[in-house]
C-alpha positions, 0 to 999 in steps of 0.5 A, spaced: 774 088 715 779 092 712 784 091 706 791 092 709 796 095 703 804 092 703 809 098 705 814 094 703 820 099 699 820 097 691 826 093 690 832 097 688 835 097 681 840 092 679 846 094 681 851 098 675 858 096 677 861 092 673 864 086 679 868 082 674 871 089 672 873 090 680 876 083 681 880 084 675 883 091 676 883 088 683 887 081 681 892 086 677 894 090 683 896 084 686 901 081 682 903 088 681 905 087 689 907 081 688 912 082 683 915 087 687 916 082 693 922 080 690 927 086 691 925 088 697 927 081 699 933 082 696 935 089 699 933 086 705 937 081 705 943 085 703 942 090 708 941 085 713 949 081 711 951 089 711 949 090 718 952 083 722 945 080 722 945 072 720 936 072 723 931 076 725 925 072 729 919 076 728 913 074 733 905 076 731 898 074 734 892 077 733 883 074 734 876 078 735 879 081 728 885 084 731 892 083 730 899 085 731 907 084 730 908 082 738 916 083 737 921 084 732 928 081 734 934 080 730 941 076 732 949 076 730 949 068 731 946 067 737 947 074 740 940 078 740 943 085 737 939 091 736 937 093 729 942 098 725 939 104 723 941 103 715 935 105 710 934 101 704 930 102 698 923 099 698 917 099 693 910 099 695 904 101 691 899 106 694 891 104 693 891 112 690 896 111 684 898 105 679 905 108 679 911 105 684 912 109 690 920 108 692 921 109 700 927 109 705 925 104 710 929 103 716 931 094 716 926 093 722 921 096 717 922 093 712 922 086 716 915 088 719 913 091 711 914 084 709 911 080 715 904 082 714 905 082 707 906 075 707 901 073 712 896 078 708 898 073 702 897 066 705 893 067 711 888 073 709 884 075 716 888 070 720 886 076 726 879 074 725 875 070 729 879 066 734 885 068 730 892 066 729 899 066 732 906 065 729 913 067 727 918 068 722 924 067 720 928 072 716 934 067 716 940 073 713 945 067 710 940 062 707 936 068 704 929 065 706 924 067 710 920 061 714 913 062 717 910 057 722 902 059 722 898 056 728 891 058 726 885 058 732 879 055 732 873 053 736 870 047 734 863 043 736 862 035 737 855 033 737 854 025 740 848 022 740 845 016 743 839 011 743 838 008 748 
């Protein structure tokens, strides 16, 4: 009978990052964003008035973690109309640089921006698995914006018996 040695690797050393760090440098970009989310509403919005826009619907549908804007559509009253090409300011920040970045987006990019942000804020990972689907509504008067979310999901029931 022989004696038969583990050839198992020895355990790796304990991690040296600090993770509490990175979620809090992590949790300080995001409010940092999140701050910024105001005013670019609000020159959306403004930008939006100035065009003759009142709404913009905005149609997004994602699952096997992909997902994507199907249409952006806006309208004067009832009327579909086509996006102006006016550029408004909008702020963003890069995952390289802790400075605000100010860029000329066109409404229709700015609307787009926006929408994913919002959904990345209330519904991360909404593309994954058996996904989700919605719309926005950028109502220009009312200046808000209205999300209706339908997340998919597989669901099992398990019935038993004795008889």
């Amino acid at each position: 009978m022989s004696k038969i040695e583990p050839t198992l690797a020895a355990p790796m050393a304990p991690s040296r990052i600090d993770f509490a760090a990175v979620l809090a440098r992590q949790s300080e970009r995001d409010a940092r964003i999140a701050a910024l989310r105001p005013a670019n509403k609000e020159r959306l919005f403004d930008g939006l008035f100035a065009a003759g826009i009142t709404h913009v619907t905005v149609c997004f549908d994602g699952y096997g973690d992909s997902g994507q804007v199907e249409s952006i559509v806006a309208y004067a009253g009832e009327t579909e109309v086509a996006f102006t090409q006016t550029q408004i300011a909008y702020a963003a920040l890069t995952w390289d640089d802790p400075e605000v970045e100010m860029r000329a987006l066109s409404l229709e990019d700015v609307v787009e921006q926006l929408a994913y942000d919002f959904l990345s804020d209330t519904h991360g990972g909404w593309e994954n698995n058996d996904g989700a689907y919605g719309e926005f509504c950028f109502d220009a008067a009312a200046r808000c914006v209205h999300l209706e979310f339908n997340e998919r999901f597989t669901s099992s029931e398990l019935y038993t018996h004795d008889f």
